[in-house]
DRENDO-1510 file (C-alpha; in Angstrom, 1 decimal, always signed):
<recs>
REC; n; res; u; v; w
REC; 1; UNK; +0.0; +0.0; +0.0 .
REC; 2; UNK; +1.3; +3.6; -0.7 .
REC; 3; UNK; +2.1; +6.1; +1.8 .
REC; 4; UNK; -0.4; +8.7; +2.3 .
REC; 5; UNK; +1.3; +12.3; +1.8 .
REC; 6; UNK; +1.9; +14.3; +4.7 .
REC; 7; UNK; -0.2; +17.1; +3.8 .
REC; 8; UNK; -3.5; +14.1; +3.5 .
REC; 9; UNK; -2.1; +12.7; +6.5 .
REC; 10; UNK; -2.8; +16.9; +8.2 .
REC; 11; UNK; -6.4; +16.3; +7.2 .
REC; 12; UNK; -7.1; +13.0; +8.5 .
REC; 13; UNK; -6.0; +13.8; +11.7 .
REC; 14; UNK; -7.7; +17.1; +11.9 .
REC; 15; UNK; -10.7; +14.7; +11.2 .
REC; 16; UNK; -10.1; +12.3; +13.9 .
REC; 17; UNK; -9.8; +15.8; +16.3 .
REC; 18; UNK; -13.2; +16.6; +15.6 .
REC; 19; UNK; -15.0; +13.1; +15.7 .
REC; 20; UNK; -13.4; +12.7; +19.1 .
REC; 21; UNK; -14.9; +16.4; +20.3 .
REC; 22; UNK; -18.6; +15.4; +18.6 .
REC; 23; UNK; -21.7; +15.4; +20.6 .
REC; 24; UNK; -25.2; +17.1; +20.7 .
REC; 25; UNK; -28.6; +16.1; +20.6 .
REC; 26; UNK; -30.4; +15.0; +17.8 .
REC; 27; UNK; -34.2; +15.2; +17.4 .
REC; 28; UNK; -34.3; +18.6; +18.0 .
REC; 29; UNK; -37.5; +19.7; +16.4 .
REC; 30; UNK; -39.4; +18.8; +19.5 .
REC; 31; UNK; -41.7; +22.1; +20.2 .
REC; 32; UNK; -41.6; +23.6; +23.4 .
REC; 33; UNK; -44.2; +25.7; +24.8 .
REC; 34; UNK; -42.9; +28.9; +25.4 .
REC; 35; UNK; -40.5; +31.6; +23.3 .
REC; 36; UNK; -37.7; +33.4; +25.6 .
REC; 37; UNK; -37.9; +37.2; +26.3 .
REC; 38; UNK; -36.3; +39.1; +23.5 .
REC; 39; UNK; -36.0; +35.8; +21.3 .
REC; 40; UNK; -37.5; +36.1; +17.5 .
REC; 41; UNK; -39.1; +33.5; +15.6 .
REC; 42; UNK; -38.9; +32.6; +11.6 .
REC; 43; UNK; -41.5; +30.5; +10.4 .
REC; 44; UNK; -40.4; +28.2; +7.2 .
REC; 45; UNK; -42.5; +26.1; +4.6 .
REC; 46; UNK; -41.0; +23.1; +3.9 .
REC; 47; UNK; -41.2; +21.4; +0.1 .
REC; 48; UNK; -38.8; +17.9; +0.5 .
REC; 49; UNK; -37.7; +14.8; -1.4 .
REC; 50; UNK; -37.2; +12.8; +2.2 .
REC; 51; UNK; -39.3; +10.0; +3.7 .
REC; 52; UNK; -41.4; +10.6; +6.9 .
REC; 53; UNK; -40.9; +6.8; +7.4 .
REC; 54; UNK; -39.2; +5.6; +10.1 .
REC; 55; UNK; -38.5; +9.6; +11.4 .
REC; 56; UNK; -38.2; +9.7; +14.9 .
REC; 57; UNK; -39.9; +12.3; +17.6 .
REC; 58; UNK; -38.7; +15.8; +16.7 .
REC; 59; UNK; -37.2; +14.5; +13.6 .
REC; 60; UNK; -39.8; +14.6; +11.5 .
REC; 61; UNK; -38.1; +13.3; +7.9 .
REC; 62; UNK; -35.3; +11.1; +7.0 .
REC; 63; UNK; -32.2; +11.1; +4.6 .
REC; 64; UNK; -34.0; +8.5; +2.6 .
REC; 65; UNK; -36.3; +9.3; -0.3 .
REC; 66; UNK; -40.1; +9.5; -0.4 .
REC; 67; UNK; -42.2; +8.5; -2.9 .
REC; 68; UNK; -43.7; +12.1; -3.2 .
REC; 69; UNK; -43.4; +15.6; -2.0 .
REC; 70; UNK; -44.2; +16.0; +1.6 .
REC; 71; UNK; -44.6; +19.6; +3.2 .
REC; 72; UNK; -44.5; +21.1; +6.4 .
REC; 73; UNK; -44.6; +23.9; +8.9 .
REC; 74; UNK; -42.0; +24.8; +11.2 .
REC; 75; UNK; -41.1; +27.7; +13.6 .
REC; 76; UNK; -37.7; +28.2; +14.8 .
REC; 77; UNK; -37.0; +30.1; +17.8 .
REC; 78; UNK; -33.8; +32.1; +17.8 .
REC; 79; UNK; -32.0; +33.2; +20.8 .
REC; 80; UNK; -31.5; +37.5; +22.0 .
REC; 81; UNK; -29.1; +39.0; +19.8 .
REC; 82; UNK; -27.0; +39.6; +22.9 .
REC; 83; UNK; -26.8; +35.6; +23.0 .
REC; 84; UNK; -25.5; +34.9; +20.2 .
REC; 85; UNK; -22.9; +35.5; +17.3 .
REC; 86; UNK; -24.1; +36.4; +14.0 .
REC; 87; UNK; -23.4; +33.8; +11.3 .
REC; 88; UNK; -23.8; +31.2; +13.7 .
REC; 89; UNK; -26.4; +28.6; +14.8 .
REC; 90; UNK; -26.3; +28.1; +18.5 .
REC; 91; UNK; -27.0; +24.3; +18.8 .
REC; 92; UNK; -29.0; +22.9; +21.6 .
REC; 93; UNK; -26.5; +21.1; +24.3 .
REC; 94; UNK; -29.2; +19.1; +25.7 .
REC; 95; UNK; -32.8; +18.5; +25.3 .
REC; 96; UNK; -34.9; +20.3; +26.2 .
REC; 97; UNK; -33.0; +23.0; +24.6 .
REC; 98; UNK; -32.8; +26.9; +26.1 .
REC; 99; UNK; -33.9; +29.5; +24.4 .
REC; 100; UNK; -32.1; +32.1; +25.3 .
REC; 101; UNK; -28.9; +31.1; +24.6 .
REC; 102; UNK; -29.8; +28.5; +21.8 .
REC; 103; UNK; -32.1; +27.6; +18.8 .
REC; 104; UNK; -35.3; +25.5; +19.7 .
REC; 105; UNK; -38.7; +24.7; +17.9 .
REC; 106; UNK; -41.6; +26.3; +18.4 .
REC; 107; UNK; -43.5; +24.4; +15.9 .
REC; 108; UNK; -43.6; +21.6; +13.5 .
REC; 109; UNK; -46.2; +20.4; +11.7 .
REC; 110; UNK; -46.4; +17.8; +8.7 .
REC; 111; UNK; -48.8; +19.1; +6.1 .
REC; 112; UNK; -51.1; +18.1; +3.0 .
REC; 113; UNK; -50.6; +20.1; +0.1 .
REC; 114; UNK; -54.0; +21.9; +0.4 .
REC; 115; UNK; -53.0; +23.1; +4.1 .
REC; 116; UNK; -49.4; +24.0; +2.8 .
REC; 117; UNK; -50.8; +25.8; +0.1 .
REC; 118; UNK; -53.8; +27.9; +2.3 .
REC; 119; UNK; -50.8; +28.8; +4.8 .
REC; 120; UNK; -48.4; +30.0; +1.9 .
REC; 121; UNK; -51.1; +32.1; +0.6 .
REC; 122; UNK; -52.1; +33.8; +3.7 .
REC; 123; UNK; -48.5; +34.4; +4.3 .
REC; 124; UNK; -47.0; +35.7; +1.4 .
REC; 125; UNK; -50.4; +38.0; +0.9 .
REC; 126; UNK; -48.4; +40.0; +4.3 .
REC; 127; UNK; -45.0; +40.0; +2.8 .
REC; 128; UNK; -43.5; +43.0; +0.9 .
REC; 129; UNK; -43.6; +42.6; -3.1 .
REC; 130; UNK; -45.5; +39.4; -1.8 .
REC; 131; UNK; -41.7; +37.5; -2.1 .
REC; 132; UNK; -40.9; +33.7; -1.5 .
REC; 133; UNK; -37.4; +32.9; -0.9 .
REC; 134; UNK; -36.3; +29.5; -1.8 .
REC; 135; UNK; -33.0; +27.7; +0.2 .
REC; 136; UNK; -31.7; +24.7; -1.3 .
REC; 137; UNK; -28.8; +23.3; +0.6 .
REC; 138; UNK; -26.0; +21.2; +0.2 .
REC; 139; UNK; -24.4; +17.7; +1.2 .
REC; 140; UNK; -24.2; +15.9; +4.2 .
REC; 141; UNK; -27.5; +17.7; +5.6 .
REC; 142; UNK; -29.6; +16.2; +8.2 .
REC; 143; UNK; -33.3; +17.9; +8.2 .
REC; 144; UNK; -32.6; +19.7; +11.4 .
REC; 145; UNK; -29.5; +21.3; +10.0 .
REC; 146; UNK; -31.3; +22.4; +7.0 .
REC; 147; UNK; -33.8; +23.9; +8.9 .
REC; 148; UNK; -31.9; +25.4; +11.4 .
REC; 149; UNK; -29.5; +27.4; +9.1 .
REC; 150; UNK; -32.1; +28.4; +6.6 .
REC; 151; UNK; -33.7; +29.8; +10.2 .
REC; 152; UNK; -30.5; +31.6; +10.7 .
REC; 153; UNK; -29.8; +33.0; +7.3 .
REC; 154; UNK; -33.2; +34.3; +7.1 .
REC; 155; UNK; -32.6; +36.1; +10.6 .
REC; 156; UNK; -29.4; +37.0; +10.1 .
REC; 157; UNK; -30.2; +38.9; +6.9 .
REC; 158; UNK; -33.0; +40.3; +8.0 .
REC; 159; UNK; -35.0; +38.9; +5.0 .
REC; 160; UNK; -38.6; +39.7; +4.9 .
REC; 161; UNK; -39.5; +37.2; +2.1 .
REC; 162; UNK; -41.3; +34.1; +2.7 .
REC; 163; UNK; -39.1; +31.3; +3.6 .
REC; 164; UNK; -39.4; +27.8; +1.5 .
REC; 165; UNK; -37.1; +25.4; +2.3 .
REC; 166; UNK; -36.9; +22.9; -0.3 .
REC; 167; UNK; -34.6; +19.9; +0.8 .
REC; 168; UNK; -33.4; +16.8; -0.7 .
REC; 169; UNK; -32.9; +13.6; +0.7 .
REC; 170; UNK; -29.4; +13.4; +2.2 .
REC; 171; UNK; -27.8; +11.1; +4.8 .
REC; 172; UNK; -25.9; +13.7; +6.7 .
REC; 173; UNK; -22.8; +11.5; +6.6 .
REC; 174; UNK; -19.5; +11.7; +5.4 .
REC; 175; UNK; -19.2; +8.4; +2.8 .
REC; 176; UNK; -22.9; +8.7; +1.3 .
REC; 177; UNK; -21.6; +11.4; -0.8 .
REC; 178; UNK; -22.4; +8.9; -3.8 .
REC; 179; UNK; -25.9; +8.5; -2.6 .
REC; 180; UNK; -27.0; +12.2; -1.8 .
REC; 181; UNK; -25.3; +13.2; -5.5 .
REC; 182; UNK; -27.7; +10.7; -6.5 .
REC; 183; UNK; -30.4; +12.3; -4.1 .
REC; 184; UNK; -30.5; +15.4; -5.6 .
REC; 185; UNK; -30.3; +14.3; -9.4 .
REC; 186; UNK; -33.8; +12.3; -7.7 .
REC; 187; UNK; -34.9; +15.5; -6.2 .
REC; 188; UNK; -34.9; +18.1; -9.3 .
REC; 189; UNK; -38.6; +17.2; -11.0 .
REC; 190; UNK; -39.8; +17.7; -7.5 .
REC; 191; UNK; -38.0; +21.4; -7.1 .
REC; 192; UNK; -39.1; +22.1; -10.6 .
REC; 193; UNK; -43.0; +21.3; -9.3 .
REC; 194; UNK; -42.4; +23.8; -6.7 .
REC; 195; UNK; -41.0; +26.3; -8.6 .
REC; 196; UNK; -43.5; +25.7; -11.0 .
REC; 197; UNK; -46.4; +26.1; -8.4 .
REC; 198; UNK; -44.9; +29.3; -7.2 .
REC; 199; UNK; -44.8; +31.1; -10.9 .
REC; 200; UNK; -48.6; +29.8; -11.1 .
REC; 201; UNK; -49.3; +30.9; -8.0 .
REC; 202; UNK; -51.2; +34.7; -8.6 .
REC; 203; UNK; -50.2; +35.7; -5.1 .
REC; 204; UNK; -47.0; +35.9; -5.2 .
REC; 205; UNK; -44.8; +38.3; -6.2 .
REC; 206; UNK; -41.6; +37.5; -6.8 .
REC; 207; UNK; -39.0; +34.5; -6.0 .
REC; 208; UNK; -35.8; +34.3; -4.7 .
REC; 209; UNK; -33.4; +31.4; -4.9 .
REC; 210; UNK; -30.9; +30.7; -2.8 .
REC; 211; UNK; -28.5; +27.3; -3.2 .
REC; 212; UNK; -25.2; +26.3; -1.5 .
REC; 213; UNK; -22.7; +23.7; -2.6 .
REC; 214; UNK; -24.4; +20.6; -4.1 .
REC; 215; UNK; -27.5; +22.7; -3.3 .
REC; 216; UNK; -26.3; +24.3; -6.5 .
REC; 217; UNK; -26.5; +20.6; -9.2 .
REC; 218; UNK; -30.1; +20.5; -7.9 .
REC; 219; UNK; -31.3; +24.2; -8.2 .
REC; 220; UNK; -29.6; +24.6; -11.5 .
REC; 221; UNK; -31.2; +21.6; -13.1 .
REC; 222; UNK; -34.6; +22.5; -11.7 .
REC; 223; UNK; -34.3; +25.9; -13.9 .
REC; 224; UNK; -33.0; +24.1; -16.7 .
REC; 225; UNK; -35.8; +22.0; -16.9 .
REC; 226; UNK; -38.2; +24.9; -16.2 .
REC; 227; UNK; -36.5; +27.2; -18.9 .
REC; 228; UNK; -37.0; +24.3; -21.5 .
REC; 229; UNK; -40.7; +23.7; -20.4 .
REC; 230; UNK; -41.6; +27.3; -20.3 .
REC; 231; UNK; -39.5; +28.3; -23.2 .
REC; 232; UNK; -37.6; +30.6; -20.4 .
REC; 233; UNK; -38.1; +31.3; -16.4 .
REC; 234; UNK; -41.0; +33.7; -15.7 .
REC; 235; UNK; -40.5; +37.2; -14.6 .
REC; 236; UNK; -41.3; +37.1; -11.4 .
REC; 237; UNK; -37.7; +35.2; -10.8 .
REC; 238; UNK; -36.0; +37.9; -9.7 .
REC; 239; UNK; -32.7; +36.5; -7.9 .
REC; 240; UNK; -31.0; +33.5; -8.2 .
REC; 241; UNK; -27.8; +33.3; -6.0 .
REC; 242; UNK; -25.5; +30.6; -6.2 .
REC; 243; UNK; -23.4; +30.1; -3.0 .
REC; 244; UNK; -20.2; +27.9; -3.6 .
REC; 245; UNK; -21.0; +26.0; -6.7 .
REC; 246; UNK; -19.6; +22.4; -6.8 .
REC; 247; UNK; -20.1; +22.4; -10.7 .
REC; 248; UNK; -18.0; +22.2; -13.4 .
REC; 249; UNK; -17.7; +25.8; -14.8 .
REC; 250; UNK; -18.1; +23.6; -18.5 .
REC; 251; UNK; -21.2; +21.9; -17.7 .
REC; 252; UNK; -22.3; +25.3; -15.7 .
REC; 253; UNK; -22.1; +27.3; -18.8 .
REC; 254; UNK; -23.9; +25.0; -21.2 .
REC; 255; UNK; -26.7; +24.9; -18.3 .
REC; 256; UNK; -26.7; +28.7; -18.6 .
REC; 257; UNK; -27.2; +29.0; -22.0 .
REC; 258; UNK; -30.1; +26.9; -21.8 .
REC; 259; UNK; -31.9; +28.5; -18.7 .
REC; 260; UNK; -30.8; +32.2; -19.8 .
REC; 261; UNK; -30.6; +35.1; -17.6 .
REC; 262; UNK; -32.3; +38.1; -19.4 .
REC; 263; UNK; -35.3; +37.7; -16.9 .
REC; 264; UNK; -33.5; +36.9; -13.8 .
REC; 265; UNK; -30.7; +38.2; -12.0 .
REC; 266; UNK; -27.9; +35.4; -11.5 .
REC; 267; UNK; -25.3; +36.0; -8.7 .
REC; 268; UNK; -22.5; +33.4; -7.9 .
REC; 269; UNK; -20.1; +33.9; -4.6 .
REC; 270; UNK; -16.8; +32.5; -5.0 .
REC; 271; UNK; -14.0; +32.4; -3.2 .
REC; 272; UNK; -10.7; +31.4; -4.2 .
REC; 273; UNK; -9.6; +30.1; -0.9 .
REC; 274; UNK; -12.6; +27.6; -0.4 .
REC; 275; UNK; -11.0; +24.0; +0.7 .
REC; 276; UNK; -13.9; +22.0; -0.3 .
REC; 277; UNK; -14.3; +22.8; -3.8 .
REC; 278; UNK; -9.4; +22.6; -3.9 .
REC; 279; UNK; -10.2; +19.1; -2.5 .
REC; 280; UNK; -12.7; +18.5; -5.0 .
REC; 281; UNK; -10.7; +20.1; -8.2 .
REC; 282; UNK; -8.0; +17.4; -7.1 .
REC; 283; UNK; -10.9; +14.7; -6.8 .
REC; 284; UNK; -11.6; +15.6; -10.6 .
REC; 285; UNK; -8.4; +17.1; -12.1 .
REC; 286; UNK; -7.9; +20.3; -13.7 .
REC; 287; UNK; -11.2; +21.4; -14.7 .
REC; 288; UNK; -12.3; +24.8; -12.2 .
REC; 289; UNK; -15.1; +24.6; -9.7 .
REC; 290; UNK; -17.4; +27.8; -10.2 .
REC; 291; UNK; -17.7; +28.7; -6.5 .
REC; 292; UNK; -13.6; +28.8; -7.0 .
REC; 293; UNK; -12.7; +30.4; -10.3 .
REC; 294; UNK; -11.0; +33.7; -10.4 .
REC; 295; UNK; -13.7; +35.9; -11.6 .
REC; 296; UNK; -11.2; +38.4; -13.2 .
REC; 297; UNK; -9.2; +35.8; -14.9 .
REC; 298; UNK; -9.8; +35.3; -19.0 .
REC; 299; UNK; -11.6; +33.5; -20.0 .
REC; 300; UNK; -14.0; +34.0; -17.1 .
REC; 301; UNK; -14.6; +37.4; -16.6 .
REC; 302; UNK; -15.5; +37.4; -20.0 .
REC; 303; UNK; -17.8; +34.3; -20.1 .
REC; 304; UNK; -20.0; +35.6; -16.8 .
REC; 305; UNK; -20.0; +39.3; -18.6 .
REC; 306; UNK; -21.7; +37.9; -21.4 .
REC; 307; UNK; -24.1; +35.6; -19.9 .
REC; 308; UNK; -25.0; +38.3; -17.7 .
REC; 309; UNK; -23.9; +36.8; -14.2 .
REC; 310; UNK; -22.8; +38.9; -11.4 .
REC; 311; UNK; -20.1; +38.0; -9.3 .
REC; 312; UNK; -19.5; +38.3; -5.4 .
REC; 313; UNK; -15.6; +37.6; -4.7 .
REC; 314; UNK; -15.4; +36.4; -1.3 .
REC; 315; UNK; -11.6; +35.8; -1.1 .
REC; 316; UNK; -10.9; +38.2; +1.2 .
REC; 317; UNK; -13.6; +38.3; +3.3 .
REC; 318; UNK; -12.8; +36.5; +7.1 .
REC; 319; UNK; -15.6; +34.2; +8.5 .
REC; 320; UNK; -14.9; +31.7; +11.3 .
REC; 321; UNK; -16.0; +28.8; +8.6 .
REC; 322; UNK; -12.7; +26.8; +8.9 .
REC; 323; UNK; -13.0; +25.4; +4.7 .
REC; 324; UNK; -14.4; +29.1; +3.7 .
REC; 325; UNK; -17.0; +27.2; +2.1 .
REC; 326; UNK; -19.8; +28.9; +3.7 .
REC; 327; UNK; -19.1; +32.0; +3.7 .
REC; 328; UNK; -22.6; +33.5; +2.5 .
REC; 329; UNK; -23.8; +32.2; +5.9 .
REC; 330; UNK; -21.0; +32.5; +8.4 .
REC; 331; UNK; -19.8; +35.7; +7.4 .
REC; 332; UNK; -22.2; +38.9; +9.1 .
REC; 333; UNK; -21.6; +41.4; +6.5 .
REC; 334; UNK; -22.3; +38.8; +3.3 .
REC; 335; UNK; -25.2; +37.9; +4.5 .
REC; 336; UNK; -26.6; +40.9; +5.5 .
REC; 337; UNK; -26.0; +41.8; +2.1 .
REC; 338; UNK; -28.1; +39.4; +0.9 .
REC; 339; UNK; -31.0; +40.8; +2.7 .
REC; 340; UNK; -30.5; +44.3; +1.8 .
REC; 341; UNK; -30.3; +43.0; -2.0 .
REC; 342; UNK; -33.9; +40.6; -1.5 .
REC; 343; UNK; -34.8; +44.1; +0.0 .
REC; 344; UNK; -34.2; +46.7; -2.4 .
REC; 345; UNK; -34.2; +44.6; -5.0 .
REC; 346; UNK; -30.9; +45.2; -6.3 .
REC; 347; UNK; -27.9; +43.5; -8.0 .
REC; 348; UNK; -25.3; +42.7; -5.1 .
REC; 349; UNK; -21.8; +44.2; -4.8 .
REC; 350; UNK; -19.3; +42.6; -6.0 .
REC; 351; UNK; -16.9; +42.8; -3.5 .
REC; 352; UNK; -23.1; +18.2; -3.0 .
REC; 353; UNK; -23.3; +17.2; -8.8 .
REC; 354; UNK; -20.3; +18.9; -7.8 .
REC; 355; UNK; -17.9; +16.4; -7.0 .
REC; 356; UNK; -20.2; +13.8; -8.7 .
REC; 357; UNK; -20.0; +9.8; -9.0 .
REC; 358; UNK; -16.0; +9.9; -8.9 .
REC; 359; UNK; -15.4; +11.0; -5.6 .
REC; 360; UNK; -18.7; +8.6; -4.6 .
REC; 361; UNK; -16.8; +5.6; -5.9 .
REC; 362; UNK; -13.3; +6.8; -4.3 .
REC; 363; UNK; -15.4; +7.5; -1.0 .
REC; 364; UNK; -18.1; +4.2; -0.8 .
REC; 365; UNK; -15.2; +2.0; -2.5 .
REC; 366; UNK; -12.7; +3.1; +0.0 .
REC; 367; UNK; -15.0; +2.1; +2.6 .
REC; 368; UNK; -13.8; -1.6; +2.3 .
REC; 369; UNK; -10.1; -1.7; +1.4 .
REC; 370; UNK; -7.3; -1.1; +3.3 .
REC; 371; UNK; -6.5; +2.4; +1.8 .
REC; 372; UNK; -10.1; +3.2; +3.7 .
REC; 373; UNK; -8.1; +6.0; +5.8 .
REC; 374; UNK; -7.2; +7.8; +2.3 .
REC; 375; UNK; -10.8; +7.8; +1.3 .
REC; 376; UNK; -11.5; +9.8; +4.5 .
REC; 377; UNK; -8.7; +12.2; +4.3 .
REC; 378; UNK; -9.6; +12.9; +0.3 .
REC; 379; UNK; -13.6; +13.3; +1.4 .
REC; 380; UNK; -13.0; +15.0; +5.0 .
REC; 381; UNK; -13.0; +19.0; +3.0 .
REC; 382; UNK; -16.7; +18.2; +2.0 .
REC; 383; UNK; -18.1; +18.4; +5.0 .
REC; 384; UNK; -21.3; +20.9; +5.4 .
REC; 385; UNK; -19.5; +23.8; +7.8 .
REC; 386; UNK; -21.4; +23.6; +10.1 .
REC; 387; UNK; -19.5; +22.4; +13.4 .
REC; 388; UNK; -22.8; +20.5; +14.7 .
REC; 389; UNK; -21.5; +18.3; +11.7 .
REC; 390; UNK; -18.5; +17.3; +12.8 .
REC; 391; UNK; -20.4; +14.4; +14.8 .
REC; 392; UNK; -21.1; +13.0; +11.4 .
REC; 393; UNK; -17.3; +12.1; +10.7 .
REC; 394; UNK; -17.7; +9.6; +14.2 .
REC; 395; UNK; -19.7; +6.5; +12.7 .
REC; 396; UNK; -17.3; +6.8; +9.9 .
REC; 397; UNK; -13.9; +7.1; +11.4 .
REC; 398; UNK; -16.1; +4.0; +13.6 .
REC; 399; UNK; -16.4; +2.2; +10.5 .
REC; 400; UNK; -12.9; +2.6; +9.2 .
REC; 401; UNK; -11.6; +1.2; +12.7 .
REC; 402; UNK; -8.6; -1.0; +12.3 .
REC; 403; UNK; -7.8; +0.5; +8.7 .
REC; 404; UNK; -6.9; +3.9; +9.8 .
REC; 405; UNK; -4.8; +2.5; +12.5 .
REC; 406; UNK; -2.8; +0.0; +9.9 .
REC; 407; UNK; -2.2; +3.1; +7.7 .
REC; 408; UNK; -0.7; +5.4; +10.3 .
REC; 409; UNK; +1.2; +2.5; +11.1 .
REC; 410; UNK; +2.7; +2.4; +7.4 .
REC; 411; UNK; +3.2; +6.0; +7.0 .
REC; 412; UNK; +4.8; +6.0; +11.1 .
REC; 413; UNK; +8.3; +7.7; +10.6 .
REC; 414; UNK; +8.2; +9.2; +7.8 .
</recs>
């Protein structure tokens, strides 16, 4: 077997830090009955892809996939701004949680479609411009975490569009990256329904989209479909911002052309410094990762300018995300941004198919040979970063047991 390099031998340590410093409660959307003093409260639609079978109490939906698309209604309960850091979700230690020093649930309910529908109506009736925001996240996502940081980002940003969460059926672990690529390829017919529903919809206004990381495969499909179907995306799609794309910037421009921006207003933030999408332009070789190209590079600049894409550089801008992957969330300043630009309605300042089936097969295949400790250390810069994730690297390391001792063992002394 061949050494592991020092530098992959850096991460997989790092990775065996965090899974020994994991912990947390899971469950966590379990109402309570009362709101803290000075706490606020963002209520969320839910549109998803996952199964309510086999959920447990205050989990509500799964990482497998249903057979349809489920809805629900939950309120989040965030903690006094004096409690808390902006950027960040304050997860709950134990259960009950306390609110007010940490997230908690207010409410959530599982809905039909016609009660979904009657409580999107009545609340986007009270919205200004009558707007719906969208969030589509990215890999390794548990429910709760979707929830939860959509709850943030909407706070944080001061949005006062609707929130619709639409989320796809991911595992929330480290080596199903094959499976939640595979998830969200699954998932796009149903995003295009809701989208589609929404531009039918007379009450509303306009729509927002938001997507992060794989998020992005997902969202960006959805519209393609939709611009094919509709011979080009309705008017009232006013922003589409792409957080971190884990697409190639080839396949991303052929998408492009087909969906068309003359209606909408596309926004990508990169930054060149972003670990996850490095790791996974060495997964795949030498072709760029969007969310990491150089937008004043040739032939880039040029490419967005004419497809009519703004560009939010994030390079420089510090956020305590240790990959600088999610920067649009963690940093205070990008993502108040965000909600002065859903506000106003103007362009912002420039200022998981990502990695796709390879890095599945190198992840899942590593999973069962020796080399099991590489697979980790190639796949540990993928992780969602969020630190309530970490605990999601502890069944793997688990799994790889014996193998990631072995290969220390071979690489000891050098």
């Amino acid at each position: 077997m061949k050494h592991l390099p020092k530098r992959r031998l850096v991460v997989l340590a790092a990775v065996l830090a965090l899974a020994g410093c994991a912990g947390g409660p899971h469950n966590v959307l379990t109402p309570i009955e009362a709101q803290a003093p000075g706490a606020s409260r963002v209520d969320i639609l839910v549109a998803t892809t996952r199964s309510p079978i086999g959920a447990q109490p205050g989990e509500l939906f799964t990482g497998e996939r249903g057979d349809q698309l489920y809805y629900a209604d939950i309120a989040v309960s965030i903690p006094p701004d004096a409690a808390r850091k902006v950027g960040d979700v304050q997860w709950p230690e134990s259960s009950p949680p306390d609110p007010t020093r940490e997230f908690a649930t207010l409410r959530a309910d599982i809905l039909q479609r016609p009660e979904a529908l009657a409580r999107f109506n009545a609340r986007i009736a009270k919205t200004p411009r009558r707007q719906a925001l969208v969030f589509v996240h990215g890999y390794n996502t548990h429910f709760e975490d979707a929830v939860y940081r959509f709850a943030q980002i909407v706070h944080d940003s001061d949005a006062t569009a609707l929130p619709v969460l639409f989320t796809w059926p991911s595992r929330g672990k480290l080596l199903a990256y094959g499976y939640d690529h595979e998830s969200a390829s699954y998932s796009r017919d149903a995003l295009e329904e809701l989208l589609q529903s929404l531009a039918a919809d007379k009450s509303v206004g306009e729509v927002s989209i938001l997507a992060h990381s794989m998020g992005n495969w997902v969202t960006i499909e959805a519209l393609r479909q939709m611009a094919i179907r509709n011979h080009g995306l309705p008017a009232k799609f006013k922003d589409v911002m792409l957080a971190a794309p884990d697409v190639d910037f080839d396949v991303f421009q052929r998408q492009i052309a087909q969906i068309g921006s003359a209606t909408s207003r596309f926004t990508i933030f990169v930054s060149r410094d972003d670990e996850a999408l490095a790791a996974s332009r060495r997964v795949w070789g030498d072709k760029p990762r969007v969310g990491a190209i150089d937008p004043n590079s040739s032939p880039y600049q040029q490419d967005l300018k004419n497809a009519n894409i703004t560009v939010v550089d994030l390079t420089d801008v510090h956020s305590d995300d240790p990959l600088n992957h999610g920067k649009f969330a963690a940093s205070p300043e990008v993502v108040r941004s965000i909600g002065r630009s859903l506000a106003s309605g103007q362009t912002l300042a420039t200022g998981g198919a990502g990695v796709g089936d390879r890095l599945g097969q190198v992840v899942v295949g590593a999973a069962s040979t020796v080399g099991s400790a590489a697979g980790v250390a190639v796949a540990a810069p993928f992780a969602v970063v969020d630190p309530r994730t970490r605990e999601n690297f502890s069944g793997d390391i688990e799994q790889l047991g014996s193998n990631i001792g072995s290969t220390f063992g071979a690489v000891g002394g050098r």
